[in-house]
C-alpha positions in Angstrom: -30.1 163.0 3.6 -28.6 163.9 0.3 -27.8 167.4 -1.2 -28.2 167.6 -4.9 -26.8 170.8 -7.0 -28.6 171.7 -10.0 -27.5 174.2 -10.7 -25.5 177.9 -9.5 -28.8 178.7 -7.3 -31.2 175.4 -6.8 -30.1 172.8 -4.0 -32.3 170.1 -2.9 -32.2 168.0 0.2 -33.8 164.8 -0.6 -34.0 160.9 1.1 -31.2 158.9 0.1 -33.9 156.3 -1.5 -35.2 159.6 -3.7 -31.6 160.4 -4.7 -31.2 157.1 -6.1 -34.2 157.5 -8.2 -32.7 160.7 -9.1 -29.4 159.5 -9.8 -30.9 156.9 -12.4 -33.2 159.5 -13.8 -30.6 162.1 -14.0 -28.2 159.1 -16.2 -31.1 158.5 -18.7 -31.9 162.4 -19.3 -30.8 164.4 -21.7 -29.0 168.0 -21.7 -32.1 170.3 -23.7 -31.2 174.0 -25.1 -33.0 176.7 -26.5 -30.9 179.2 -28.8 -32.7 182.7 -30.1 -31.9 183.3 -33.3 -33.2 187.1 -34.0 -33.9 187.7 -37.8 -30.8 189.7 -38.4 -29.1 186.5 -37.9 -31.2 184.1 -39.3 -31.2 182.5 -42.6 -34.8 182.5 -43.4 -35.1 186.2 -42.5 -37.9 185.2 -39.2 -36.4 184.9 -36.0 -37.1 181.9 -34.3 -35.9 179.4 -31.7 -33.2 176.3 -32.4 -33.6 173.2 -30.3 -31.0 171.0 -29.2 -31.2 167.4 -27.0 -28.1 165.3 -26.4 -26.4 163.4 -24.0 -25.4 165.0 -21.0 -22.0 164.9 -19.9 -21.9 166.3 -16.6 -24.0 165.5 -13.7 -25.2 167.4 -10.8 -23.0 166.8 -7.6 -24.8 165.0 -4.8 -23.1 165.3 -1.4 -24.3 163.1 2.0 -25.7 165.5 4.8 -26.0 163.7 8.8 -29.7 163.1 9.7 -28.8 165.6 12.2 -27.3 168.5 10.5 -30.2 168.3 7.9 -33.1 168.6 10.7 -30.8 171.3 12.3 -30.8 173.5 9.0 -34.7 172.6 9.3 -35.2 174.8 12.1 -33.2 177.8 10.9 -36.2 177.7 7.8 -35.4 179.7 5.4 -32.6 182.4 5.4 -33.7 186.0 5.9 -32.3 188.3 2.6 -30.2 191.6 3.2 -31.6 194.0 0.8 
């Protein structure tokens, strides 16, 4: 199995023949942003949204799990939160 980060709180465990597909995907993508701009700030007076798409130039971290380890973690399900 493969772990892939994608961020500070979304982790995937996926086949290595899925990560592969990822990894290409992830290559081709682009980095996408969405910027508020309220009207105090804004030229035109209206608040509205600026959109940005451009090569990314990081990439999430992908990290090789053991079979076993993986179907271990499995078993535990899902971890219980402390509130």
């Amino acid at each position: 199995m493969v772990v892939i980060s994608l961020g500070y709180n979304s982790t995937l465990a996926v086949t290595k023949e899925d990560a592969m597909i990822l990894a290409g995907i992830f290559e081709r993508a682009h980095k996408w942003e969405e910027k508020w701009v309220s009207k105090a700030d804004s030229e035109t007076g209206e608040s509205h949204y600026l959109y940005y798409a451009y090569p990314q130039d990081d990439m999430p971290s992908m990290k090789i799990v053991h079979d076993r380890i993986y179907e271990m973690a499995k078993l535990a399900g899902k971890p219980i939160s402390k509130s």
